[in-house]
C-alpha positions as CSV (number, residue, x, y, z in Angstrom):
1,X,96.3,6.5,63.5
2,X,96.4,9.0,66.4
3,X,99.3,11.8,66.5
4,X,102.2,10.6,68.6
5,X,102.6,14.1,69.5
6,X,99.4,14.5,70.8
7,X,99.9,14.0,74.7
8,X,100.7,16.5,76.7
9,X,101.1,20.4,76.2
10,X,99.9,23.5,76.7
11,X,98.0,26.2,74.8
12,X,98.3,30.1,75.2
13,X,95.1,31.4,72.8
14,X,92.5,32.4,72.6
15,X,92.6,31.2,76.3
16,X,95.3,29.3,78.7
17,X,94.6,25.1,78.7
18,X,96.2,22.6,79.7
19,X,96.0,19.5,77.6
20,X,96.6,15.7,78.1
21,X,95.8,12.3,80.6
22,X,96.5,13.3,83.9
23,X,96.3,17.3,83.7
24,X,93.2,17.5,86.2
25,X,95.5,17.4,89.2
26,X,97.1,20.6,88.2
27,X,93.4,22.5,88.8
28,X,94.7,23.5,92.3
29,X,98.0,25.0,91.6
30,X,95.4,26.2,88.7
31,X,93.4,28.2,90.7
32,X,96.3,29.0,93.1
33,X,98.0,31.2,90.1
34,X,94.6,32.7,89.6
35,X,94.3,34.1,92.7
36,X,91.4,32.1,94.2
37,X,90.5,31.7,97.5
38,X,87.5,29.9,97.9
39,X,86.0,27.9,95.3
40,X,82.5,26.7,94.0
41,X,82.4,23.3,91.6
42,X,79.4,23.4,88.9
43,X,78.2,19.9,87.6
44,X,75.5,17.4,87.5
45,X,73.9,14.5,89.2
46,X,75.6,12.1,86.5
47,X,78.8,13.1,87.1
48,X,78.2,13.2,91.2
49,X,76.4,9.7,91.0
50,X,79.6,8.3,88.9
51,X,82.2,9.5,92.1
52,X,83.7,12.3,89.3
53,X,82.0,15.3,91.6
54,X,83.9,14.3,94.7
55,X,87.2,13.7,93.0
56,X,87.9,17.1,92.1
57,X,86.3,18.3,95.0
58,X,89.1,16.7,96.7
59,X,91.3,17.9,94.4
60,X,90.5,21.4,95.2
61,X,90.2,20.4,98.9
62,X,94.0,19.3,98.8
63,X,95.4,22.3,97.9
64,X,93.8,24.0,100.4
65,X,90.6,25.6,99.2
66,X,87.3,25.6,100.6
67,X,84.8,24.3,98.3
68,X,81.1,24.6,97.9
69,X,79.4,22.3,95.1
70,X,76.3,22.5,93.0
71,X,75.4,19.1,91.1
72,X,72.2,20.3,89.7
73,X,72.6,21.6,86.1
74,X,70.4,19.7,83.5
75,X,71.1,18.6,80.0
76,X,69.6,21.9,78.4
77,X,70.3,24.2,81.2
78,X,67.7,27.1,82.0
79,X,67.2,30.4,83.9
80,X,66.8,28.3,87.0
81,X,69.8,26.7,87.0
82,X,72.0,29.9,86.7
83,X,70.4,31.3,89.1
84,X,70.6,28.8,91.5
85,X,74.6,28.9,91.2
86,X,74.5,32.7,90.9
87,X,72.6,32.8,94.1
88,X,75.1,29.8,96.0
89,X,77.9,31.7,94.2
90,X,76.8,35.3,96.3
91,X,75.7,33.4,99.1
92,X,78.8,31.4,100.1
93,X,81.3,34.0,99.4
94,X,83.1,31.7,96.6
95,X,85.6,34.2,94.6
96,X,86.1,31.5,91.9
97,X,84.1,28.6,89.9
98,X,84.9,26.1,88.1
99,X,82.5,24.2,85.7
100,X,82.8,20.3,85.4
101,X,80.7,18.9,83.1
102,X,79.7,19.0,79.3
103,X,78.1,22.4,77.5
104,X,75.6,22.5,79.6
105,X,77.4,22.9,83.0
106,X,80.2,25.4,81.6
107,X,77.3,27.2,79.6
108,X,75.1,27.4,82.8
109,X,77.9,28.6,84.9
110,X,78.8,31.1,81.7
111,X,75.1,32.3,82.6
112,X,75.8,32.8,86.2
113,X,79.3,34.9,85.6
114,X,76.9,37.3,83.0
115,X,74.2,37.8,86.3
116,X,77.9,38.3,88.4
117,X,79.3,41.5,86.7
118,X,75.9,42.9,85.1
119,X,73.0,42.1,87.4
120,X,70.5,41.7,84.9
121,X,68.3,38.5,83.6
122,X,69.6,36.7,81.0
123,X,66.3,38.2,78.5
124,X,67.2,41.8,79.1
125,X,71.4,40.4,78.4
126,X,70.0,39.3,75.2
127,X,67.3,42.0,74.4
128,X,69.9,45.2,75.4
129,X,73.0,43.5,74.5
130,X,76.1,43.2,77.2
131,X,78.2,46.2,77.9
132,X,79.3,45.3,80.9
133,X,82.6,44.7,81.9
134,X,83.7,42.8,85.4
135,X,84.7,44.8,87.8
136,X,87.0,42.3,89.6
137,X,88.4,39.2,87.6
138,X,86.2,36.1,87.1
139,X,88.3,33.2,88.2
140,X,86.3,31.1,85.8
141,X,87.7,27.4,85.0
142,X,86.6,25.1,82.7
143,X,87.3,21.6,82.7
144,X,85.2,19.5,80.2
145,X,83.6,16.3,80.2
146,X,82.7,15.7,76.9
147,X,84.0,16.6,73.5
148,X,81.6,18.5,70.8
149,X,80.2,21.7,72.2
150,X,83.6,23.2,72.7
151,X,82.1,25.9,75.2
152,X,85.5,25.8,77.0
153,X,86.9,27.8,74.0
154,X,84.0,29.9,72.7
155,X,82.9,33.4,73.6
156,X,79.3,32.3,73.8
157,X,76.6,30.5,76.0
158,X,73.5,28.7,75.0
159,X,70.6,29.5,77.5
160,X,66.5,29.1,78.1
161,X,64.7,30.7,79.8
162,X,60.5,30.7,79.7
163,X,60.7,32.8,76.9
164,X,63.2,31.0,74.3
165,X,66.4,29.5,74.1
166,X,69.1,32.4,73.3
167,X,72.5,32.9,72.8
168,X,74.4,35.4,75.1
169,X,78.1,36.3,73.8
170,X,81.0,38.0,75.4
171,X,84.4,38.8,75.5
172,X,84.6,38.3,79.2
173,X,83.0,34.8,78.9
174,X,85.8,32.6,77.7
175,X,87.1,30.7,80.6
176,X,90.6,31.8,82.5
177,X,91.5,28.4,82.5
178,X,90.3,25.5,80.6
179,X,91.5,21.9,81.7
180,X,91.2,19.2,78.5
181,X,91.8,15.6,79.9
182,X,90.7,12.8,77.8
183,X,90.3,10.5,81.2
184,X,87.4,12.9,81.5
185,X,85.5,12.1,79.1
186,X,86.6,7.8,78.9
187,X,83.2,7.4,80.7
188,X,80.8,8.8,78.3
189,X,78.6,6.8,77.1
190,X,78.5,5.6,73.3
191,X,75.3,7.6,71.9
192,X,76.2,10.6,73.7
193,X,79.8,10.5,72.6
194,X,78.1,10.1,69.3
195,X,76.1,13.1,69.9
196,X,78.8,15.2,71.2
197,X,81.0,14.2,68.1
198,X,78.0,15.1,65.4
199,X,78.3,18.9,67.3
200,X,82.1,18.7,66.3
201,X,81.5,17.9,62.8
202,X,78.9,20.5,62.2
203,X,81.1,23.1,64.1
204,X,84.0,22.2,61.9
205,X,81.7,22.4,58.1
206,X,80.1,25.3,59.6
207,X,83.4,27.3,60.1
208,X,84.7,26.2,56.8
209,X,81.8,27.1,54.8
210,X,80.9,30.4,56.9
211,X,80.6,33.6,54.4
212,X,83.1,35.5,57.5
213,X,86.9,35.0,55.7
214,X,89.6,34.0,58.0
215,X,92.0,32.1,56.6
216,X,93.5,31.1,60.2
217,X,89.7,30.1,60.8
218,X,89.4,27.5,57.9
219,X,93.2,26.0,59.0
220,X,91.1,25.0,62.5
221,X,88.7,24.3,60.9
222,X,90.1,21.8,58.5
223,X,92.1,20.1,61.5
224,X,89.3,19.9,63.0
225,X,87.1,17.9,60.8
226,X,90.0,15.9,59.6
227,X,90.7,15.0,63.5
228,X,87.4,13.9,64.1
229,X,86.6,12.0,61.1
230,X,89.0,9.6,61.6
231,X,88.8,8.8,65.2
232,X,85.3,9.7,66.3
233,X,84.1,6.1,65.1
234,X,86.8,4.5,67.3
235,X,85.7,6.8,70.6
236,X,82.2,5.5,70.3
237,X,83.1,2.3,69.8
238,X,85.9,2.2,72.8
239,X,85.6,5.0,75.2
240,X,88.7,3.7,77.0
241,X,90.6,4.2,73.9
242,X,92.3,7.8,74.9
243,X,94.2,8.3,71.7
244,X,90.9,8.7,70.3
245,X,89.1,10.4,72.7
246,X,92.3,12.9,72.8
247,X,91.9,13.3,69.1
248,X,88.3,14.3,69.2
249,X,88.8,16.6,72.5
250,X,91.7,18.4,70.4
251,X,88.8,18.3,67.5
252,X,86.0,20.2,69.4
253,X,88.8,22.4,70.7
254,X,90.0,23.6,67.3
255,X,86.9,24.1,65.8
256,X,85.4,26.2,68.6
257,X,88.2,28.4,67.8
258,X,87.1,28.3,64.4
259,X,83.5,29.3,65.2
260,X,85.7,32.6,67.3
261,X,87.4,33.6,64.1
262,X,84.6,33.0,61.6
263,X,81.2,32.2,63.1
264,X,78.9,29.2,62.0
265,X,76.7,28.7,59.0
266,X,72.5,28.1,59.2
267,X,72.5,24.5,60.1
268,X,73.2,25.8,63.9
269,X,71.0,29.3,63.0
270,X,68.3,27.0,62.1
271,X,68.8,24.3,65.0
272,X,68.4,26.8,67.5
273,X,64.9,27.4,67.1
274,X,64.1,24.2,67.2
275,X,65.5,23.2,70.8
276,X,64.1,26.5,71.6
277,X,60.0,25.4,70.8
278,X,60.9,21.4,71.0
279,X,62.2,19.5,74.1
280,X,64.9,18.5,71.8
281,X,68.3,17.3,72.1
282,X,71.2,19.8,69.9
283,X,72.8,16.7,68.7
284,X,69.2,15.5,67.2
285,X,68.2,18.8,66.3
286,X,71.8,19.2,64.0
287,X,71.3,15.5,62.3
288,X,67.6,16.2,61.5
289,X,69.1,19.9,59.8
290,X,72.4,19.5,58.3
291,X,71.5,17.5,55.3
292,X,68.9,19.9,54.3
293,X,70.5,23.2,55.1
294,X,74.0,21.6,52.7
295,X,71.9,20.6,50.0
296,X,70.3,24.2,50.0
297,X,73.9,25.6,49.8
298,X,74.9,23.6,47.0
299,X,75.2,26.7,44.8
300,X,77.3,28.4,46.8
301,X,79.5,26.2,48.7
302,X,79.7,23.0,46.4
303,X,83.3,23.6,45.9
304,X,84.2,23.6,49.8
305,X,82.2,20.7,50.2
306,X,83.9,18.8,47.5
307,X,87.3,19.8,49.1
308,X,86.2,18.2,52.1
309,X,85.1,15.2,51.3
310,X,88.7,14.7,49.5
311,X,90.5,15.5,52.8
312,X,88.3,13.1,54.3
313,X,88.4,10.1,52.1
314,X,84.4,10.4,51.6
315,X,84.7,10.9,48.0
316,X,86.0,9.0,45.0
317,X,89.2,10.8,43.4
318,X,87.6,11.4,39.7
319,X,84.9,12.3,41.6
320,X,83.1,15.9,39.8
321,X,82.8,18.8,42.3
322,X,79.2,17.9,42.5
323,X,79.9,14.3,42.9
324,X,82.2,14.8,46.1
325,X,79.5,17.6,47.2
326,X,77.2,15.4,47.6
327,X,79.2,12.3,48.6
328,X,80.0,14.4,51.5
329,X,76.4,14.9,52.5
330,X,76.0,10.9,52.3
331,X,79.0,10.2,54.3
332,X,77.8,12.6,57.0
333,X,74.1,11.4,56.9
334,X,75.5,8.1,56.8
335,X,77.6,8.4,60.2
336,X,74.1,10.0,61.7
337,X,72.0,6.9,61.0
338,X,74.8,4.9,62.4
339,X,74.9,6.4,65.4
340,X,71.2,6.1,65.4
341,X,69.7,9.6,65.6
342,X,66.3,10.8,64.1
343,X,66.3,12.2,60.9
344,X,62.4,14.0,61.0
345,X,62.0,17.1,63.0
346,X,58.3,15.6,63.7
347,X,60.1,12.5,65.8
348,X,61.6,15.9,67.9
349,X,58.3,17.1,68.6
350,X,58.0,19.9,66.2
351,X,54.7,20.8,64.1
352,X,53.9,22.2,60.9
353,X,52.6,24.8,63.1
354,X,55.9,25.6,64.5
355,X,57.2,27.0,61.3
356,X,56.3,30.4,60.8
357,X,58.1,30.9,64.4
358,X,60.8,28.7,63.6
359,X,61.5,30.7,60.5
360,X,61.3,34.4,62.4
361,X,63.7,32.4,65.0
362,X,65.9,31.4,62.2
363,X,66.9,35.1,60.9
364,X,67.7,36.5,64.2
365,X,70.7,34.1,64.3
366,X,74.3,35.5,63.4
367,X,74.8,32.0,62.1
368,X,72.0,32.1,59.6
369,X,73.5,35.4,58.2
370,X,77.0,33.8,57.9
371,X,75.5,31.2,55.5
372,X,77.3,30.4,52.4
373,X,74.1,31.0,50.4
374,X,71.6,33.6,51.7
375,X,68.6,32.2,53.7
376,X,66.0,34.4,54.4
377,X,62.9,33.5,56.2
378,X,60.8,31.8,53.1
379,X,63.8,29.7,52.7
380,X,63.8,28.6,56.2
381,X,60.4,28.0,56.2
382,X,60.4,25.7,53.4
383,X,63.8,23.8,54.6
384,X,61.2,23.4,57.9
385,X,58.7,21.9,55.8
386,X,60.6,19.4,54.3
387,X,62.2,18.1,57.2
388,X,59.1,17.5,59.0
């Protein structure tokens, strides 16, 4: 049953958003209190195709703001892309941006705020580290289209370039304002609903079995995996049903402030890699991973497990600790295969020769070293090995 409370309200921290049907006509008076005065609109050719591009370019339109619009971010965005918006963002004099789309849209157009205020390529951002601060405020606004990466809340942005897929991170990288309207997402199809979902989950177990102690972090993180697992089934099946899609939105939201407060654990430090040598979805990389990566951390985290798969319902109540463990691994495995995602990394495109690489990859992650269990690069390499 959805939360009767959940309609309408507003949220302070870590950054302002406005959530609830309907909240998308505020992004003018939005951008009015930011101070903008001319604004560019990041998204993609889906979203212009399906007459969602125009409508908030009319939005911004009516309240009086010039608007320039680039429709050409891609599902794994690269270099390219953020320059391409970095360069229409210098060129047409735009003082603010707003990113409409999925992770991929607000991620690229994190990318192009990072070439803004520094001036260097996103390699050297990641090589050097980011110092940097903005010399005049980034009227940055978010407004989501699909529920799971939850890069509206996050201080981080996932990026390729020719040389590997990286993660840049920054204080100054968190949206000014993020807009959360479930009618955003009601068009999303059912497998990538199912994909986007499969990122919440992970996010949520990955905060709650993180080695980084928050106890605020594992409340979030709780909601949020409690959240989705009851009404992400229902937002596949009916993506018109906006009490569940608002559940799952508020679900990605609260566990990307999880990931904030306490990081992630190796099932994202080892998927990274793997979009990073393989032309790979996250979603698939994740379901081939997780099962592996939790059975690995039985010895460390088999009591948190357990605890979740009682607040869930996926385990029995006489069930032993390892019991529920593990029936938590089956319900979640379970819910992959019924959304019909691969469960080999060879049907991603990876080979055995990938793993040495993979492995090195794997330990430069700050979510591998916040793994409940320690995972060094032997570990990672034979976790590769049997998920081929």
């Amino acid at each position: 049953m959805a939360d009767p409370a959940l309609s309408r309200f507003g949220i302070g921290r870590p950054n302002p958003a406005l959530f609830g049907p309907g909240r998308i006509a505020q992004l003018g008076e939005g951008l009015r209190g930011l101070g903008a005065r001319r604004v560019l609109l990041a998204s993609d050719a889906g979203l212009r195709a399906a007459g969602l591009v125009d409508r908030v370019a009319d939005l911004i339109k009516g309240a009086d703001f010039p608007v320039e619009v680039f429709a050409g971010v891609p599902p794994s965005p690269r270099e390219a892309e953020v320059e391409a918006i970095h360069a229409l963002w210098q060129d047409s004099g735009c003082d603010a941006i707003v990113a409409l789309g999925g992770g991929s849209t607000i991620d690229a157009v994190k990318g192009a705020c990072l070439r803004h205020f520094t001036g260097r390529s996103l390699d050297s951002l990641f090589d050097d580290g980011i110092q940097e601060t903005p010399r005049q405020p980034l009227r940055f606004v978010a407004a989501p289209t699909t529920s799971g990466t939850g890069s509206e809340t996050t201080l981080g942005a996932v990026l390729k370039t020719p040389r590997r897929k990286l993660v840049l991170r920054s204080e100054h990288l968190r949206p000014a304002l993020t807009i959360l309207g479930p009618e955003l997402v009601a068009s999303h199809p059912p497998r990538a609903t199912a994909a986007t979902g499969l990122d919440v989950l992970m996010h949520a177990i990955g905060v709650l079995t993180s080695n980084r102690p928050h106890p605020i972090g594992d409340m979030v993180g709780a909601e949020s995996m409690r959240r989705a697992c009851a009404h992400l089934v229902l937002a596949v099946a009916n993506g018109q049903d906006l009490a569940a899609r608002s559940e799952v939105m508020l679900a990605s939201y609260l566990a990307d402030h999880g990931i904030t407060l306490k990081g992630l654990d190796a099932i994202h430090g080892l998927s990274t890699p793997v979009e990073s040598l393989a032309d790979c979805t996250h979603a698939d990389s994740l379901g081939v991973i997780f099962p592996h990566v939790m059975r690995f951390n039985m010895p460390a985290a088999a009591a948190r497990y357990a605890w979740i798969a009682h607040m869930i319902g996926a385990a029995e109540a006489g069930a032993t600790e390892d019991e529920a463990a593990l029936a938590l691994v089956a319900h979640l495995t379970a819910l992959r295969d019924r959304f019909g995602m691969p469960d080999r990394l060879s049907a991603l495109g990876v080979e055995r020769s990938m793993i040495p690489e993979l492995a090195r990859q794997a330990q430069l992650s700050a979510a591998t070293r916040g793994n409940p269990r320690p995972l060094d690069t032997a570990d990672a390499a034979a976790l590769y090995e049997r998920m081929i």
